[in-house]
NUVO-83746 format. One line per 4 residues: number of its first residue (from 1); their letters; for each residue x, y, z of C-alpha. Coordinates in steps of 0.1 Angstrom, whole numbers, plus 5000, padded with zeros to 4 digits. Last residue first. Layout:
N
NUM> A> X Y Z ~ ...
END
This chain:
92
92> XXXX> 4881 5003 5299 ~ 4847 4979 5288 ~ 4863 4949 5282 ~ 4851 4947 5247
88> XXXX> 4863 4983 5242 ~ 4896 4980 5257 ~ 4904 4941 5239 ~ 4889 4960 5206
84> XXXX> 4915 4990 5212 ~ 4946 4968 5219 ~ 4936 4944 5189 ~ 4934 4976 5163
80> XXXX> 4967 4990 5174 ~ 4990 4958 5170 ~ 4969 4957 5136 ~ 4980 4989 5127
76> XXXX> 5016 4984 5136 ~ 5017 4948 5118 ~ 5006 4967 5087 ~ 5033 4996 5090
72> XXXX> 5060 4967 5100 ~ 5050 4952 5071 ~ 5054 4978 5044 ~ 5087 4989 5063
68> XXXX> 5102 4955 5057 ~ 5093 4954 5023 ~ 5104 4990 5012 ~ 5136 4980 4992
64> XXXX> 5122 4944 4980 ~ 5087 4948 4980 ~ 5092 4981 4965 ~ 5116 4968 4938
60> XXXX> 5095 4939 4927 ~ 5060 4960 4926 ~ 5081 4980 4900 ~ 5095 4951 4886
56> XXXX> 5059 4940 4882 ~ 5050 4978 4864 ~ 5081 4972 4838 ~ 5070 4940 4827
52> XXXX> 5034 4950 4822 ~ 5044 4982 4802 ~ 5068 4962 4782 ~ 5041 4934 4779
48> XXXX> 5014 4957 4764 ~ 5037 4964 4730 ~ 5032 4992 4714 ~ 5062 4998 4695
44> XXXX> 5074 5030 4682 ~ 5110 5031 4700 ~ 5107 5063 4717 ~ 5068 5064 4726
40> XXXX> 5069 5025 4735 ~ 5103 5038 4759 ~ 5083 5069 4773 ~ 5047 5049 4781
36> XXXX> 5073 5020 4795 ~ 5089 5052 4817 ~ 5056 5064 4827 ~ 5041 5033 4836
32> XXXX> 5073 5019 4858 ~ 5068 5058 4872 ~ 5033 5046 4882 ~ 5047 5014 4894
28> XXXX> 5069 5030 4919 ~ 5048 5050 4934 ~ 5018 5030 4940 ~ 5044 5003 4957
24> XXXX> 5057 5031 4977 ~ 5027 5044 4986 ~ 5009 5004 4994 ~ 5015 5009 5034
20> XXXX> 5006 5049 5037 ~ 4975 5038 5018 ~ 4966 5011 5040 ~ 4980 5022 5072
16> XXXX> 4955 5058 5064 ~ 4926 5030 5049 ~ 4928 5004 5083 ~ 4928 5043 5110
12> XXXX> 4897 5053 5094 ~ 4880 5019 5094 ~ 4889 5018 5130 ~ 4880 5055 5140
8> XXXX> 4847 5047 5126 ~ 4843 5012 5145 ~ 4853 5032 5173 ~ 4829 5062 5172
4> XXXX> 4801 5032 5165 ~ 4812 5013 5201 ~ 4809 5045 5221 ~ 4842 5063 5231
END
């Protein structure tokens, strides 16, 4: 595998880890959105810091319940990427 194929299969590899890493973050916040969109619908009050509270618990609860998995996805990536730049800078 030339040095370009593996730059590409690099860059692919960072943004799958990367999204499969932030889902449940993504997730979680988005229903935070819908349910401060539902309560500000219910009780007729705008307010932007509901919405803003209720998207950082959001990010709260993932980093809390999905933390460890979060990291051990990154870590696994980055594990991956340093074995395939030690075999392509040593030629193997």
């Amino acid at each position: 595998m030339s040095e370009t194929s593996w730059l590409l299969s690099s860059f692919a590899g960072a943004l799958l880890y990367g999204l499969q890493a932030a889902l449940p973050a993504l997730i979680l916040v988005a229903l935070a959105g819908l349910l401060a969109a539902f309560l500000q619908t219910v009780i007729g009050y705008g307010d932007v810091a509901l919405g803003v509270t209720l998207r950082l618990a959001g990010v709260v609860l993932a980093i809390v319940f999905f933390g460890g998995w979060m990291s051990a996805t990154v870590l696994a990536y980055w594990h991956w990427a340093g074995h395939e730049l030690v075999r392509v800078v040593s030629g193997g």
